[in-house]
Structure formats: structure tokens, C-alpha cells
N, C-alpha and C positions, 0 to 999 in steps of 0.2 A: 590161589594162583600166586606163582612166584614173580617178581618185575622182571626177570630177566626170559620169561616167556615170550612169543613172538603177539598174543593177541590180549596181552595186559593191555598195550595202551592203542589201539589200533584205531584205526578211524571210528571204524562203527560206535564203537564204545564211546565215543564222544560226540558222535552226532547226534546219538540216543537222547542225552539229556540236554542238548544246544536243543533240539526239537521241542522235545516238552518244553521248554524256558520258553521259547517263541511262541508256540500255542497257547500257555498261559498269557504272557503277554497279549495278545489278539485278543485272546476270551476277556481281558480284565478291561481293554479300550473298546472293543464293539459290541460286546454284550449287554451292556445296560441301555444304550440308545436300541439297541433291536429289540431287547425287552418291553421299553414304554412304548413303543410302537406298535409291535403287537398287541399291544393292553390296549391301546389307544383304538386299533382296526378293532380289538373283540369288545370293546364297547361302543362303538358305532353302529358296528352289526347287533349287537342287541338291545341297542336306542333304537333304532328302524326298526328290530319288528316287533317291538313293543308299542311303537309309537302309533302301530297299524291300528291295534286293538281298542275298544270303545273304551277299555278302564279309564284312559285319562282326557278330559274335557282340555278344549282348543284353550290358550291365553287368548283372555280381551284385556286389550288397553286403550284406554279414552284417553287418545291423544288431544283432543279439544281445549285444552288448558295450556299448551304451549303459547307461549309471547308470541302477540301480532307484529313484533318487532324481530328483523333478522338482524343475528347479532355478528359483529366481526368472530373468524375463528380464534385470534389473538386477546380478544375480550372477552369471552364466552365463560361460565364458569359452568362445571357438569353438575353441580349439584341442585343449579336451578332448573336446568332440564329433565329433572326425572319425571315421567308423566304418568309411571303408577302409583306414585303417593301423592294425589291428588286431593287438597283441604279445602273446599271452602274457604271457612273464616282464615284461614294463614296465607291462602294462595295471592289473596288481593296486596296483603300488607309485603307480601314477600315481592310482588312483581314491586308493588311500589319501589321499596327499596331496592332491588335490582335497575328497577327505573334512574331512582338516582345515582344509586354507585358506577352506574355509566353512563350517565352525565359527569360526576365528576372525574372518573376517568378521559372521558375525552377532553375534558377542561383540561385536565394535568397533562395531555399530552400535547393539546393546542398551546397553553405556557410554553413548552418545554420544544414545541417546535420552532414559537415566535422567540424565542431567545437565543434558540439555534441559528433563525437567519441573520437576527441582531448583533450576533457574534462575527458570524460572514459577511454581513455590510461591514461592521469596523472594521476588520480583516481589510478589507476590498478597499476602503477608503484609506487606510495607512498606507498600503500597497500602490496607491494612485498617489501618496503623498510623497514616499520615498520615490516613485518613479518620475515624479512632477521637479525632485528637489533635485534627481539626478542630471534628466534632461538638462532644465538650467546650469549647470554647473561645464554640463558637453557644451551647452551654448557658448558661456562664454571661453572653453579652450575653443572653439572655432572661431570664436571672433579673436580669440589672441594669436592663434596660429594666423588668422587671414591679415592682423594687423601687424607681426613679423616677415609676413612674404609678402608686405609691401614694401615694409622696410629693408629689407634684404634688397629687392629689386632695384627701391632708387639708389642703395647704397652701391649697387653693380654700377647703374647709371652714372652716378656720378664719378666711381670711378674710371668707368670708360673714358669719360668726357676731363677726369684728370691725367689720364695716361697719355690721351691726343692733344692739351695744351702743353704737357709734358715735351711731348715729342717733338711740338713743333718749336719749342723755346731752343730744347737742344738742336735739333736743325739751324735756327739762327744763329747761335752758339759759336758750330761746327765752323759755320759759313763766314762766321769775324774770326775764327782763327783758335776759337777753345779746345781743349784734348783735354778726355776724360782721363788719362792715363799720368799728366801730370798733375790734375786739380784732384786725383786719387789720393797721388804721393804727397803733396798737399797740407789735404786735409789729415793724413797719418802722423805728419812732421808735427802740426799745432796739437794735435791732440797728446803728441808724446812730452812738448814741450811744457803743454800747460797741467799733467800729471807730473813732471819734475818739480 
């Protein structure tokens, strides 16, 4: 085929192998998960009907040997729970010890809670100390604020009360015959005189 042909490059011919690339693709992401899956269903199906058959005898397990103690799931360990390797002589010395390793697991974590509240009372108590020290300190800006706005207020007072002796000296003043207008010019004169 020559390139300058009309179906050298033409759709088909190119969707041909975008196709197979995509069906590989698919086959190489879904086929293994449908693979074990189906392994998985055809050995279900012939665990069941094999399981029917007299060949194989039921599992017994003598769970009787489990600790009469139920144990937190966060403390638990699996290995002391296996109830088909069941010993005698190991079973006694092994609870033992399981006995204590959770005892002193709760002891380690009773420490370790009572240090935790000891932490948070300090905590609480510093917090009540800085809040105790702050308090006081607002107390006394309210006492100094309340002991400036009394003083502000007589200081009004009093000058209320010098503004109306004020007024009324000048009223007497006025009335023997004083003017503000020359005891102005006055006092401008001496003060010029005595800067000379």
C-alpha cells in the first residue's frame, strides 16, 4: 500500500489496534481479581461437598481451659487464648503469669493515669493562680479609676464654686467702678515694661 492511497490511514485502521490496546488493558486490571474469585467460589463449592461426606470427622475443642477472668480487648494477648494447645503442666504457670503481666499492666496504666490528673491539677491550679493574680491587679485599676473620678468631680466642684466667687468679686468690682478693658491694657503695659 502506497501513503497516498485513500485507506492507508483511514479510521478503521486505527481503531483496530486503539481496540486491542483497550481490551488488553481491561483484561490485564480485571482479570486477576475475577480469576481468584472464581478459584475462591470453585473451592467453596468443593469444600461443601466434600464436607458432606463421612471421610472427615467433626473438629472438637475443649474450650474449658479458657481464663475465668474476662479480659479488656485492649489487653488481651491471642496467644494466650488458643484453646487447642491445651497443657496441663504449662497451662497453670502460663495463666499465672498472664495473671500478673495484667496486673502490672493495669498498675502501669493506673501510674500513668494518676500522673495524668497530677499534671491537670497543676495545670488548673497555675490557671487559678494567673487568674487570681490578674483579678487583683483589674481590682486595683478599678479602685484607681473610682479614686480619679472622685477626684475629677471635686476638682469640677471646686471649680464651680471658684468660677461663682470669681463672678461675684468681679460684679463688685464692676459696681466701684473697675473695667476689664483697662486693667487688660494694664497688665500688658507692666509686663512689657518689666521684659525691658
Amino acid at each position: 500500500m502506497s501513503p497516498n492511497r485513500p485507506g492507508f490511514c483511514s479510521s478503521g485502521m486505527l481503531k483496530l489496534p486503539l481496540a486491542l490496546i483497550a481490551l488488553c488493558i481491561a483484561g490485564y486490571i480485571i482479570g486477576p481479581p475475577l480469576y481468584w474469585h472464581f478459584m475462591e467460589g470453585f473451592a467453596a463449592v468443593t469444600h461443601s461437598s466434600s464436607s458432606s461426606s463421612p471421610n472427615c470427622p467433626p473438629c472438637v475443642c475443649d474450650c474449658s481451659s479458657q481464663p475465668i477472668l474476662s479480659i479488656p480487648q485492649g489487653l488481651s494477648n491471642a496467644s494466650f487464648s488458643d484453646c487447642a494447645k491445651h497443657d496441663p503442666g504449662v497451662s497453670e504457670d502460663t495463666e499465672n503469669n498472664f495473671a500478673e503481666l495484667l496486673s502490672e499492666e493495669l498498675r502501669l496504666r493506673e501510674a500513668e493515669a494518676a500522673e495524668n490528673q497530677q499534671r491537670a491539677d497543676m495545670a488548673l491550679l497555675e490557671a487559678k493562680k494567673i487568674t487570681s493574680q490578674y483579678q487583683k491587679e483589674a481590682d486595683k485599676c478599678n479602685s484607681g479609676m473610682e479614686t480619679c473620678e472622685e477626684a475629677r468631680e471635686k476638682a469640677e466642684a471646686a471649680l464651680v464654686a471658684q468660677k461663682k466667687l470669681t463672678a461675684i468679686w468681679e460684679l463688685r468690682a464692676r459696681q466701684k467702678g473697675w473695667k476689664y478693658e483697662a486693667a487688660k491694657n494694664r497688665a500688658q503695659s507692666q509686663g512689657k515694661v518689666q521684659s525691658a
